[in-house]
VEXKOLNU-282183 format. One record per residue: residue in one letter; x, y, z of N, C-alpha, C, O in turn. Coordinates in steps of 0.2 Angstrom, whole numbers, padded with zeros to 4 digits, always signed. Example, Ala and Ser with C-alpha at 12.3 -4.5 7.8 and 13.67 -1.06 7.14 Angstrom:
a+0066-0028+0039+0062-0022+0039+0066-0016+0039+0071-0017+0042/s+0064-0011+0035+0068-0005+0036+0064+0000+0039+0067+0006+0040/
This chain:
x+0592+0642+0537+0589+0639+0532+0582+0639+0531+0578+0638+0536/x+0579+0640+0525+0571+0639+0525+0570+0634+0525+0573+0630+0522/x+0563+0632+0529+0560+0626+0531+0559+0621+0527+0560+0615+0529/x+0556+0623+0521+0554+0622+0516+0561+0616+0512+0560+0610+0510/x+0566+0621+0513+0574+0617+0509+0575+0612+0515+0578+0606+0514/x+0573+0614+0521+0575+0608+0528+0572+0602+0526+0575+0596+0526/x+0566+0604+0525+0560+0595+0525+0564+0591+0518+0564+0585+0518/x+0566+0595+0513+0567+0593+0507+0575+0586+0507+0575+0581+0504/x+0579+0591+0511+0585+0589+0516+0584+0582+0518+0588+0577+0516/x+0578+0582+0521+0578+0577+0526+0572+0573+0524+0569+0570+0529/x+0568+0572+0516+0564+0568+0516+0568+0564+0509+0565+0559+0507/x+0575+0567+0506+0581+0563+0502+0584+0559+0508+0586+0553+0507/x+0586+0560+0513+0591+0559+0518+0586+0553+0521+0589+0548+0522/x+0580+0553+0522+0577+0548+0523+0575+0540+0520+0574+0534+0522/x+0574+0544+0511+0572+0539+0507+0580+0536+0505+0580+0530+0503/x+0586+0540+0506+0593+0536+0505+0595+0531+0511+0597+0525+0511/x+0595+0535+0516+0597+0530+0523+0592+0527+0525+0594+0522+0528/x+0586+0530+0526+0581+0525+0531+0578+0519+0525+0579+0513+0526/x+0576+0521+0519+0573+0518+0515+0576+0513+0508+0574+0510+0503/x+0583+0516+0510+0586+0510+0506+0588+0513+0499+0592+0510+0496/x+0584+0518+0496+0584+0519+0490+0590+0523+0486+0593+0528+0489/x+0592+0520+0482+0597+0525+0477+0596+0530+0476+0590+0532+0476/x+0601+0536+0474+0602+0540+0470+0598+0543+0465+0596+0549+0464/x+0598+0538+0460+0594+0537+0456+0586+0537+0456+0581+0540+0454/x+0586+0532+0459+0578+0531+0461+0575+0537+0464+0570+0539+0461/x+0578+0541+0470+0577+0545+0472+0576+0551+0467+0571+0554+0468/x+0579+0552+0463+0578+0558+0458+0575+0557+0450+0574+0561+0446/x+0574+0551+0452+0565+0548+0448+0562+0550+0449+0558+0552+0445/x+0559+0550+0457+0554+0551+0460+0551+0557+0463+0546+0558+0465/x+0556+0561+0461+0555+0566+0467+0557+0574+0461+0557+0580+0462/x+0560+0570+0453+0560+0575+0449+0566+0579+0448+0566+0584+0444/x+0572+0577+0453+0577+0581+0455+0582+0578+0452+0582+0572+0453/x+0589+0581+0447+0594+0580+0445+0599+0575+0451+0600+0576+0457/x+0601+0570+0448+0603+0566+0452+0610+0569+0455+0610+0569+0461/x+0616+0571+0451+0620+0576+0454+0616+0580+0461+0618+0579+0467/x+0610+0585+0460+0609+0587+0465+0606+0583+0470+0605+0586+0475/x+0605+0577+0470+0604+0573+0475+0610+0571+0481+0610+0570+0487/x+0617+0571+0474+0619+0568+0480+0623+0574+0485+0626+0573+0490/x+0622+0582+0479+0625+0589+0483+0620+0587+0489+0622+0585+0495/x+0613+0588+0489+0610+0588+0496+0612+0584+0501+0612+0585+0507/x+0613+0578+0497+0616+0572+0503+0622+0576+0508+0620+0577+0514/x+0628+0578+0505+0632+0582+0506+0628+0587+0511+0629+0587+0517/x+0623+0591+0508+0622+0596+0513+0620+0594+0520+0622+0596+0525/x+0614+0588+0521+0613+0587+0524+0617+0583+0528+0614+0583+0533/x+0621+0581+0529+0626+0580+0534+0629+0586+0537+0629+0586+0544/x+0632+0591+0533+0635+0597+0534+0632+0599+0539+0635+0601+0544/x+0623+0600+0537+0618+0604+0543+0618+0599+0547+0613+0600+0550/x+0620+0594+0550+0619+0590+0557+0613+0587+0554+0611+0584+0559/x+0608+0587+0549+0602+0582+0549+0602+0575+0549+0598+0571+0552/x+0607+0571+0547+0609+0566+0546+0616+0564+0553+0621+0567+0555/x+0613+0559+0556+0619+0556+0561+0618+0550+0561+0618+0546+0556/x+0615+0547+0569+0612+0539+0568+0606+0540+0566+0603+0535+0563/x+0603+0544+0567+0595+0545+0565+0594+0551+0561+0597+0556+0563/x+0591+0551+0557+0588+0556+0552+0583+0560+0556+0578+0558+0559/x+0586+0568+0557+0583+0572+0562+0577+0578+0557+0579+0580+0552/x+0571+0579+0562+0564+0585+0559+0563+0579+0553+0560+0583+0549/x+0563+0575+0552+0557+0572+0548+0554+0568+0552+0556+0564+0556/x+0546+0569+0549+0541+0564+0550+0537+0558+0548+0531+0557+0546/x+0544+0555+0548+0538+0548+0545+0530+0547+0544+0528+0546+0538/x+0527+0548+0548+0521+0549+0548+0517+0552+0543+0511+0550+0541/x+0521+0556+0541+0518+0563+0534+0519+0558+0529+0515+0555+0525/x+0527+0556+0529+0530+0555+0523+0524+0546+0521+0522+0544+0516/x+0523+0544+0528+0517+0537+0525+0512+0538+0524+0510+0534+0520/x+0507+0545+0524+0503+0546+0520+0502+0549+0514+0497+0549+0511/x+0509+0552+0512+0510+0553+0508+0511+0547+0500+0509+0547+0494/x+0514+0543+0504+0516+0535+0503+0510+0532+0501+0509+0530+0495/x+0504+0532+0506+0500+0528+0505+0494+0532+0500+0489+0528+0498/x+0494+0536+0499+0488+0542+0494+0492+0541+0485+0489+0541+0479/x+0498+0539+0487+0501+0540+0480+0502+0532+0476+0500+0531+0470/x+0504+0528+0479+0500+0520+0476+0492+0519+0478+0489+0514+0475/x+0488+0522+0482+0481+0519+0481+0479+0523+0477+0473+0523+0475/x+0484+0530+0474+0478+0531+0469+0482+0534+0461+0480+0537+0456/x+0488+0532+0462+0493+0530+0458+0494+0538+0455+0492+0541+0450/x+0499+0541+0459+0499+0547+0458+0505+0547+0458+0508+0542+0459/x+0509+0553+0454+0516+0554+0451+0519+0556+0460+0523+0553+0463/x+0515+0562+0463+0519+0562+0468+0512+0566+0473+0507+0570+0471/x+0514+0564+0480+0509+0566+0486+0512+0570+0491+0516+0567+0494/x+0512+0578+0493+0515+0584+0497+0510+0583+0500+0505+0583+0498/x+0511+0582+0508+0508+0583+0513+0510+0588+0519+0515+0587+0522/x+0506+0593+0520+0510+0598+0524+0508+0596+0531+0502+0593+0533/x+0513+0597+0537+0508+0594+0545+0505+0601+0547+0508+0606+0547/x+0500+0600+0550+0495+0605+0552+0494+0601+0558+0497+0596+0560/x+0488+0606+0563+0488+0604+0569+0480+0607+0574+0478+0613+0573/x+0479+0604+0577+0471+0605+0578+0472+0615+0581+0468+0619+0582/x+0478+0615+0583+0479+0622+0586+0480+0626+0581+0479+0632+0582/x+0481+0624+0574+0482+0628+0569+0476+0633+0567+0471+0629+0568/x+0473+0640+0565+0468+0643+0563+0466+0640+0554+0468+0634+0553/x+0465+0642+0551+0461+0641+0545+0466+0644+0542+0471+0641+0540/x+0466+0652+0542+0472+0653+0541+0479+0652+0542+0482+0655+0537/x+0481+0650+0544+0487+0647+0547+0487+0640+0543+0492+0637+0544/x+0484+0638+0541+0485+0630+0538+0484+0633+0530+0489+0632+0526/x+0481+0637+0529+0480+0640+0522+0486+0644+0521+0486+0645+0515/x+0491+0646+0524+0495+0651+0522+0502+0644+0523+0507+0645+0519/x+0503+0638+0527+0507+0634+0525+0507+0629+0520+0511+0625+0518/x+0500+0630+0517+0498+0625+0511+0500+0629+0506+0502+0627+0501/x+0498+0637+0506+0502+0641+0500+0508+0642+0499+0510+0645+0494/x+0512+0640+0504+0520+0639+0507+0524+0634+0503+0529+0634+0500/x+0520+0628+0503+0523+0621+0501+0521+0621+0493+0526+0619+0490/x+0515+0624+0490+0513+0625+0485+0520+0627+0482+0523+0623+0479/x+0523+0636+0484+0528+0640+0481+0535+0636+0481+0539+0638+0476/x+0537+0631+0486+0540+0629+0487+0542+0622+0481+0547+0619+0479/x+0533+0621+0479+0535+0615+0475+0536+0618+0469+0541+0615+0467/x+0533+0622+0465+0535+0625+0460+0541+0627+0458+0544+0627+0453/x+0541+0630+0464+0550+0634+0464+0556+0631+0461+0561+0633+0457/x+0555+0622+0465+0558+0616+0462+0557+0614+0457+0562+0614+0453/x+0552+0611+0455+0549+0611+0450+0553+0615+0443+0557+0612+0440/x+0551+0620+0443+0554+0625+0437+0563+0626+0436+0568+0628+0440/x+0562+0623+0429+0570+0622+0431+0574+0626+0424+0580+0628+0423/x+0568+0628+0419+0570+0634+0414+0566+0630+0407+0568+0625+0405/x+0562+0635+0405+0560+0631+0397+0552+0630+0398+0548+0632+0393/x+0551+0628+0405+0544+0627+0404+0539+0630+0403+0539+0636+0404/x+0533+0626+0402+0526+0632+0399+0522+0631+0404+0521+0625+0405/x+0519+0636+0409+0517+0632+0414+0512+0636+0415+0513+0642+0413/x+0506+0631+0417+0497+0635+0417+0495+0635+0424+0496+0630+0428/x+0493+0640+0426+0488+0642+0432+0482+0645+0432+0479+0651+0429/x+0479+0639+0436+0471+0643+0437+0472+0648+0441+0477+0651+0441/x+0467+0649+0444+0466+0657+0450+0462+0655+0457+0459+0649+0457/x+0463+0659+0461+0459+0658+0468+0464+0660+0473+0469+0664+0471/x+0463+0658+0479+0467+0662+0486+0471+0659+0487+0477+0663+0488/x+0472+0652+0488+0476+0649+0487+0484+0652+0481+0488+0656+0483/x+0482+0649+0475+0487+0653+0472+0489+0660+0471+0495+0662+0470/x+0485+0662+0472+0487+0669+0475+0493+0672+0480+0498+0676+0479/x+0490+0668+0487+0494+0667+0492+0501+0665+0491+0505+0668+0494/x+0503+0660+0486+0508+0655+0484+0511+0663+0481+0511+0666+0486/x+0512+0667+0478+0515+0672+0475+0521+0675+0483+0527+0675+0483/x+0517+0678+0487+0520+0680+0492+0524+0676+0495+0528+0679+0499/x+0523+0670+0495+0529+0664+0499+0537+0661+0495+0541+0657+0497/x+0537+0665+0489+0541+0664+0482+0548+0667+0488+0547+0672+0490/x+0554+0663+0490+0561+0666+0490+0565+0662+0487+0565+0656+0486/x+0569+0666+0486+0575+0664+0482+0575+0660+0475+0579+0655+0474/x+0570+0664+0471+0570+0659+0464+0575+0662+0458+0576+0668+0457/x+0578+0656+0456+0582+0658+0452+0581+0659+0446+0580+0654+0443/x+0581+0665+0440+0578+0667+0434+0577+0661+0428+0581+0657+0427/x+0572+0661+0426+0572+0657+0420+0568+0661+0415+0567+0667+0416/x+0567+0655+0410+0565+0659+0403+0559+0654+0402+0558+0652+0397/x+0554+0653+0409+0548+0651+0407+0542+0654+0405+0541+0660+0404/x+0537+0649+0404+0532+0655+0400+0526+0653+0404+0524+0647+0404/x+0523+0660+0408+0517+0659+0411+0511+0660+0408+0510+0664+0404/x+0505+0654+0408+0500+0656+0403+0493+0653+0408+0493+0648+0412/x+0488+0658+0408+0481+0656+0410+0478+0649+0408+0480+0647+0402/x+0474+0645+0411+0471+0640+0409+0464+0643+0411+0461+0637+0411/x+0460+0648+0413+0453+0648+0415+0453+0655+0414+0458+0659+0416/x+0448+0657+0411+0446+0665+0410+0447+0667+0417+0447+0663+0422/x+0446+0676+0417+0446+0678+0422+0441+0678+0426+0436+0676+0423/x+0439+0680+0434+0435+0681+0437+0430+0687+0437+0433+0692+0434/x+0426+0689+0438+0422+0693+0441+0425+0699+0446+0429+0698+0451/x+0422+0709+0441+0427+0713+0447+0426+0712+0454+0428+0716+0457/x+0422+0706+0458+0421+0706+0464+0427+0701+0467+0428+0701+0473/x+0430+0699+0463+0436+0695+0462+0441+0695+0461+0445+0691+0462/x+0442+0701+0460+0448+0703+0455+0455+0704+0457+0460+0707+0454/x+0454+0702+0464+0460+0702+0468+0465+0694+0467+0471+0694+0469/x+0462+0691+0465+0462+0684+0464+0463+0684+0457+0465+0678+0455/x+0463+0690+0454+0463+0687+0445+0469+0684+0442+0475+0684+0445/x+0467+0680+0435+0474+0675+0435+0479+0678+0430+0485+0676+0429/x+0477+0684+0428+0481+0686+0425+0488+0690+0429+0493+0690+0427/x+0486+0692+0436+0490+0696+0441+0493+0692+0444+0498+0694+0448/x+0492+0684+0444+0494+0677+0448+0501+0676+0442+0507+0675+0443/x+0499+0676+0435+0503+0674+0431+0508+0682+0429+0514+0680+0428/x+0508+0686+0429+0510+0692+0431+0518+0692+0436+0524+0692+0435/x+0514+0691+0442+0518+0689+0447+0523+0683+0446+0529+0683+0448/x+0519+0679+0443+0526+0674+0445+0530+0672+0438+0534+0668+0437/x+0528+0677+0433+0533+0678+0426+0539+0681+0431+0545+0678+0432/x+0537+0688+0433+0541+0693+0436+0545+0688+0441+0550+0689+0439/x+0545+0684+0446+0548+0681+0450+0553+0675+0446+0558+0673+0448/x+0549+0673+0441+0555+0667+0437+0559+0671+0432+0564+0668+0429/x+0557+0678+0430+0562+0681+0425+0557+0679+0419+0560+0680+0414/x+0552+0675+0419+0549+0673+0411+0544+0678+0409+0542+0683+0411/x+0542+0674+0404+0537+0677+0400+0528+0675+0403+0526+0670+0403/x+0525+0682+0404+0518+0681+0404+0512+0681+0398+0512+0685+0394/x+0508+0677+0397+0503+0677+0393+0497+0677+0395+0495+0673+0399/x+0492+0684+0393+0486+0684+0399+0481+0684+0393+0482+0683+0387/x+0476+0684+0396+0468+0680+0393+0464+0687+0396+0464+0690+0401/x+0460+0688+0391+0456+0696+0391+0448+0694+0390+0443+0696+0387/x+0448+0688+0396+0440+0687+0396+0437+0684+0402+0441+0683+0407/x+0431+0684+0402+0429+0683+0409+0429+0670+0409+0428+0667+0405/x+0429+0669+0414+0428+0662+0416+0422+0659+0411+0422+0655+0406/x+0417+0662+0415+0410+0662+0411+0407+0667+0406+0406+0673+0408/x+0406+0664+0401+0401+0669+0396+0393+0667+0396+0390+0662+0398/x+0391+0674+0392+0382+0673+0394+0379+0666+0389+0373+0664+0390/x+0382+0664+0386+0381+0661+0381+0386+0654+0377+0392+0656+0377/x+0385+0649+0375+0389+0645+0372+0391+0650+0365+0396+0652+0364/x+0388+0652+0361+0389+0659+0354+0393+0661+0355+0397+0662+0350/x+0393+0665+0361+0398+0669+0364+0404+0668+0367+0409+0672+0367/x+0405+0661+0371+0413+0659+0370+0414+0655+0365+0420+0654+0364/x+0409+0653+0361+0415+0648+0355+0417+0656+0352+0422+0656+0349/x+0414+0662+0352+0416+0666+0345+0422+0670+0349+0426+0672+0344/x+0424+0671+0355+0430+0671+0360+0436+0667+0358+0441+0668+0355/x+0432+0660+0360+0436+0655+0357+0441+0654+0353+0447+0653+0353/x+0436+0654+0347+0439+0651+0339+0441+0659+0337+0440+0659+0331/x+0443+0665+0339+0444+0670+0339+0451+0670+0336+0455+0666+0339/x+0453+0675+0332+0461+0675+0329+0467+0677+0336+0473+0677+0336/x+0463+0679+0340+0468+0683+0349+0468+0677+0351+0474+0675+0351/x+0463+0672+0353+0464+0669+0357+0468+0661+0355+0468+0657+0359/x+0471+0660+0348+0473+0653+0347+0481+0653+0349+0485+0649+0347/x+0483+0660+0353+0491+0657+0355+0489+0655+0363+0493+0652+0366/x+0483+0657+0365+0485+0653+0372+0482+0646+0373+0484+0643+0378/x+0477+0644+0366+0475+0637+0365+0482+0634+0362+0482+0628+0362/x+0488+0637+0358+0493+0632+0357+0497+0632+0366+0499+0626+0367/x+0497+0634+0368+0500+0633+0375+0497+0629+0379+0501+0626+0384/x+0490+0628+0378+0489+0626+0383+0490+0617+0380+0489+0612+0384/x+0490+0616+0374+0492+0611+0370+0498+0608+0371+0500+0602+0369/x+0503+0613+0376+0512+0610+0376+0514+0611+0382+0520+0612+0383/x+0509+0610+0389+0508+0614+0394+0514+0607+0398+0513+0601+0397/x+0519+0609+0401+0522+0606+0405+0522+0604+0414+0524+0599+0418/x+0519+0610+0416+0516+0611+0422+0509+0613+0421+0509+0617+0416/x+0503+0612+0424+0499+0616+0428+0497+0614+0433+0496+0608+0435/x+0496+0621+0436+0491+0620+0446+0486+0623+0447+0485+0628+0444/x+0483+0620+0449+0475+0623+0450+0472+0619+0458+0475+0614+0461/x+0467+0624+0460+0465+0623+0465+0459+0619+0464+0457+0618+0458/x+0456+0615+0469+0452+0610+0470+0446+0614+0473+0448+0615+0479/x+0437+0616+0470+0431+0617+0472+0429+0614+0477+0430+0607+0475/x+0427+0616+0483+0423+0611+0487+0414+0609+0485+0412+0610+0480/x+0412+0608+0489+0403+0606+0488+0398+0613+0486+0401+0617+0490/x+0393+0615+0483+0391+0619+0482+0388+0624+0485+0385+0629+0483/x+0389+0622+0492+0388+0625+0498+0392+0628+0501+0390+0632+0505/x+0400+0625+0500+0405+0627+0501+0405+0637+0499+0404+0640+0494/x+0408+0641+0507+0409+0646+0505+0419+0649+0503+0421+0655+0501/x+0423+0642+0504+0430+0645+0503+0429+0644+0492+0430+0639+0489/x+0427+0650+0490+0428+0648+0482+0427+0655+0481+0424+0659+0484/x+0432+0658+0473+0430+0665+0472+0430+0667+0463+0432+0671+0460/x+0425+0662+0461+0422+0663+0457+0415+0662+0454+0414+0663+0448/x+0410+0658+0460+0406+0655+0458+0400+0662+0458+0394+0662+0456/x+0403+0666+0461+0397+0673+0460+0394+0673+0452+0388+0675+0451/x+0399+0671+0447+0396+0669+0436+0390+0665+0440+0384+0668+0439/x+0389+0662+0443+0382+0657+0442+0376+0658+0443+0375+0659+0449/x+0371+0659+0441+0364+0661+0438+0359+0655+0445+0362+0650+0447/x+0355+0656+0446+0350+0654+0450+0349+0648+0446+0350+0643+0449/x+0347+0648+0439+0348+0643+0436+0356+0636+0436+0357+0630+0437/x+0358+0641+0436+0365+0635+0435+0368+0632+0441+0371+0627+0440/x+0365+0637+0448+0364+0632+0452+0360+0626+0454+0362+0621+0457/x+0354+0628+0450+0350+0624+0452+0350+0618+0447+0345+0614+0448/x+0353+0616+0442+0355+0611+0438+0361+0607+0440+0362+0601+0439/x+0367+0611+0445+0373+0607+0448+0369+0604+0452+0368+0598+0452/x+0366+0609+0456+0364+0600+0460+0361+0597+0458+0362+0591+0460/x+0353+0600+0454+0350+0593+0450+0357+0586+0448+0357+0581+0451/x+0360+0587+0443+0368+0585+0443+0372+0581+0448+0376+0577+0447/x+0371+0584+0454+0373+0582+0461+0381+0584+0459+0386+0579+0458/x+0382+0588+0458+0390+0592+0457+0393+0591+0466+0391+0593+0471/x+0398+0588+0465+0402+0588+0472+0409+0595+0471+0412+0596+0477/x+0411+0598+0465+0415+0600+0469+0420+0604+0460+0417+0603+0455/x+0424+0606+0460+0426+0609+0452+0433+0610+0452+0436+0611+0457/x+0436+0611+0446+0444+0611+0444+0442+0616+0438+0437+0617+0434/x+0448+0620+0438+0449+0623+0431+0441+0625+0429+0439+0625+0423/x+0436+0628+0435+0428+0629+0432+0425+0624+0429+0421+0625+0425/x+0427+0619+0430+0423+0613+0427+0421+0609+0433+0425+0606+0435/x+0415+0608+0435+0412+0605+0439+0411+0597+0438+0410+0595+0432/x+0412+0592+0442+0413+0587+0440+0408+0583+0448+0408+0586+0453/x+0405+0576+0447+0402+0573+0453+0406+0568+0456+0412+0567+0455/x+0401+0565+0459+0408+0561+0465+0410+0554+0462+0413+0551+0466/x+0408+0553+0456+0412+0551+0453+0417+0552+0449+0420+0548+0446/x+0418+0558+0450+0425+0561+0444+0422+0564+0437+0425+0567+0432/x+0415+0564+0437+0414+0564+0429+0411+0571+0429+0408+0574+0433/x+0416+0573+0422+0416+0581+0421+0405+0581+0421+0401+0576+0420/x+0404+0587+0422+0397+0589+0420+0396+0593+0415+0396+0600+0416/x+0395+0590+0408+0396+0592+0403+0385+0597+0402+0380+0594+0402/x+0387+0603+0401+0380+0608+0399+0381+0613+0398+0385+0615+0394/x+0375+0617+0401+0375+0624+0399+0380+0627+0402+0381+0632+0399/x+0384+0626+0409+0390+0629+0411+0396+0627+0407+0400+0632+0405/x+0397+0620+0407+0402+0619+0404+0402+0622+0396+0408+0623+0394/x+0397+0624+0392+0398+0624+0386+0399+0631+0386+0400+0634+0381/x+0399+0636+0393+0399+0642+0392+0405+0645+0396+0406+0650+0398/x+0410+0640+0395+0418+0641+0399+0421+0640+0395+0420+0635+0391/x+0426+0646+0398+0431+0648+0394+0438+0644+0397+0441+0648+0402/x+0442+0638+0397+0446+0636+0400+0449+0630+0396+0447+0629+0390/x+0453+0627+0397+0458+0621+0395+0452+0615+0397+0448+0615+0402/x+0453+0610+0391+0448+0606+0391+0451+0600+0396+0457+0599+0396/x+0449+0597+0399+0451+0593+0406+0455+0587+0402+0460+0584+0405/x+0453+0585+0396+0458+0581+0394+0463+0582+0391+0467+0577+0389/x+0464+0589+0392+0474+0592+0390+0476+0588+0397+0480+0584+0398/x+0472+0593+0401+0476+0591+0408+0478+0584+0411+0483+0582+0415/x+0474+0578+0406+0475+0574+0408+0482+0571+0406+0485+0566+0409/x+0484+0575+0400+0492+0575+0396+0496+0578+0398+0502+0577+0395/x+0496+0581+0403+0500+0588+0408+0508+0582+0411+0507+0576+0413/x+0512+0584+0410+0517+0579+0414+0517+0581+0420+0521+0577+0424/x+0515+0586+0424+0513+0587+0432+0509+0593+0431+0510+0599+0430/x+0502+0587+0433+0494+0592+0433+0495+0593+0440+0497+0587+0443/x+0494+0598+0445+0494+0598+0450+0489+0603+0452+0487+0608+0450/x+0485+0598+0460+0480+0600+0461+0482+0603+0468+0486+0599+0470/x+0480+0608+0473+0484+0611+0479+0476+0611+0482+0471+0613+0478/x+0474+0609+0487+0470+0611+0490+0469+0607+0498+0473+0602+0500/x+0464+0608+0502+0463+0608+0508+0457+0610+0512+0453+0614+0510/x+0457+0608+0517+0450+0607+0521+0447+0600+0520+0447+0596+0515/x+0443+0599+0527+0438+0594+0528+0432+0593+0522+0430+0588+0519/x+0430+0601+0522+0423+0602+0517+0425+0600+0509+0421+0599+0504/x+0432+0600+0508+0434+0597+0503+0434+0592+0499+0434+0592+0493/x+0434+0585+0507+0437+0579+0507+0433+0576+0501+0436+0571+0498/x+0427+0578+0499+0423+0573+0494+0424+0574+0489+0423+0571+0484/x+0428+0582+0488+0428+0585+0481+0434+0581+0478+0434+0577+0473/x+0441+0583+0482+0448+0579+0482+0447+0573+0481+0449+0571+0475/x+0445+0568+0486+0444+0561+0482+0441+0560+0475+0444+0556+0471/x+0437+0561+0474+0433+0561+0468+0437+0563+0462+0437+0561+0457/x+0439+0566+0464+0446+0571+0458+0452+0567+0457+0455+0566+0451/x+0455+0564+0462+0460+0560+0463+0460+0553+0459+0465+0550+0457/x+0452+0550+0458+0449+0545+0454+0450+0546+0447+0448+0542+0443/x+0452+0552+0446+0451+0554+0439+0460+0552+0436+0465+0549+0438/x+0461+0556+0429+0464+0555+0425+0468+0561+0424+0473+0562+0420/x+0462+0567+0429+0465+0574+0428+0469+0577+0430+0470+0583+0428/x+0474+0573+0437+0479+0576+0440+0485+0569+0442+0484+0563+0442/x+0488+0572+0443+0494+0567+0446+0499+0568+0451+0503+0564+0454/x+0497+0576+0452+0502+0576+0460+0495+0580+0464+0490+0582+0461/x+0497+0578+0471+0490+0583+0475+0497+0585+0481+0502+0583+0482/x+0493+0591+0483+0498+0597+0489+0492+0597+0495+0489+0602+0496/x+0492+0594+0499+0486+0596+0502+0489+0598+0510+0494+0601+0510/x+0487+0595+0517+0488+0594+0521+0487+0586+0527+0484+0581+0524/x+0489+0586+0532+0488+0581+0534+0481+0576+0537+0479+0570+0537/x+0476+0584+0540+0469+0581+0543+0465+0581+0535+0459+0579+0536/x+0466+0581+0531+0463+0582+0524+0465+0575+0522+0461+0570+0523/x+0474+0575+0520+0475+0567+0519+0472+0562+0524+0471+0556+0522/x+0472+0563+0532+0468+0557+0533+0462+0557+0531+0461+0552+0528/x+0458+0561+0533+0450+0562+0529+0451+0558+0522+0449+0552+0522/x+0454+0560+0517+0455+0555+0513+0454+0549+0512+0451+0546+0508/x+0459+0545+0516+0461+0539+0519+0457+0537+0522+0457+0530+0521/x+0452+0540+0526+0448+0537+0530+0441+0537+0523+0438+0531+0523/x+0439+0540+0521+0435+0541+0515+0437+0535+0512+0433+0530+0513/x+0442+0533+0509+0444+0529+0502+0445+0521+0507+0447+0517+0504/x+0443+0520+0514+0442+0514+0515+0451+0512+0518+0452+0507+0522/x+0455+0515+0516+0461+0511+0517+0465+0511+0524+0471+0508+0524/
């Protein structure tokens, strides 16, 4: 059985027998057809996870999970366990794991679902098993990257995972950044470009990765930025970016010459998104993550566990 289906096993099998909760409630929460709740329950017994105790789940995950998702009123909180023996790697390749794994569930047929780009989602492609065909429709939410990048590009991300769900791709024939505001509004308001602006207008899912600090080197698109444009984020004191929108530690987008010169979904669709979901991780993160979590622009986060304590230890709680 994949791990992935095991945890899911036994974090229903938890919230029904350790935690008291219905059927119901449980696939309120968690997004899942109530019938298929109670097939898993069923399963899980079958695999031996359920006896006097609920076996391979960790409390522990599932309370920080618990406690990130009412202190910051979030639809839903994935914490992956990681471990100080883990590599950088090795934590980034199980956070692109649960990422695939959330979507997988997630997508149930019909939906319009937007993805930014970067290594992260990228990685989440090759972790895809066993999805079953839909008629969803993949659409970019951020221009593409730079050819220095272009291993990362979001068109090859939305490509791949049409191809993996059997749906439909929609791609975007431009770069993140333009030299100019002139020159994305005339992209923009352009006759090619208003079907991916109606999409991005009916969007049911999107996921995007979460920018660390400007100093940060895990990022692969900030090579667009001009000597200048650096030097105005931080005048700005930019802690960190979503969807190429740079945002400080208080959550507040950084609206200028960057911002007026990107090509991407305006953060206020996102914030009508019925699951904006943001996937990220690391320490050097932690400022960018909380800060973004205060906002209005996301509602589920995928991170890992030395991240959500950082959080936790950040937000005082």
């Amino acid at each position: 059985m994949e791990k992935n289906k095991k945890r899911l096993l036994t974090k229903i099998a938890y919230l029904y027998y350790i935690k008291g909760k219905t059927q119901s409630e449980i696939s309120k929460e968690l997004n899942i057809y109530r019938t298929s709740i109670s097939r898993m329950l069923t399963q899980a017994r079958a695999e031996g996870i359920v006896a006097i105790q609920i076996h391979d789940f960790d409390s522990e995950i599932y309370e920080l999970e618990s406690q990130l998702q009412k202190a910051f009123h979030m639809r839903e909180v994935v914490v992956i366990s990681t471990s100080r023996n883990d590599t950088e790697t090795e934590k980034n390749e199980k956070l692109a794991e649960e990422a695939a794994f959330y979507l997988k569930q997630l997508i149930k047929g019909g939906e319009t679902v937007g993805l930014s780009w970067g290594s992260s989602l990228a990685s989440m492609i090759g972790k895809l098993k066993g999805v079953k065909k839909t008629n969803a429709t993949f659409v970019p939410v951020v221009g593409g990257p730079s050819h220095v990048n272009s291993r990362y590009h979001v068109n090859a991300i939305i490509y791949d995972l049409a191809r993996h769900f059997g749906g439909e791709s929609i791609f975007i024939n431009a770069g993140a950044i333009q030299d100019s505001k002139m020159l994305r509004d005339a992209i923009m308001n352009g006759h090619d470009f208003q079907e991916i602006k109606s999409y991005w207008e009916r969007l049911d899912i999107a996921m995007f990765g979460i920018g660390g600090p400007l100093n940060s080197k895990q990022t692969s698109w900030r090579d667009y930025l001009t000597v200048v444009d650096n030097h105005n984020l931080a005048n700005h004191q930019a802690i960190g970016d979503f969807c190429c929108r740079f945002f400080d530690a208080d959550g507040h987008i950084l609206k200028g010459s960057i911002y007026n010169r990107t090509i991407g979904i305006d953060p206020e669709l996102l914030a009508k998104v019925p699951y904006s979901i943001g996937v990220a991780r690391s320490i050097d993160k932690v400022p960018s993550i909380y800060a973004l979590l205060q906002t209005k622009y996301l509602n589920t986060l995928i991170t890992d566990s030395e991240t959500a304590q950082a959080i936790i230890k950040t937000a005082g709680l």
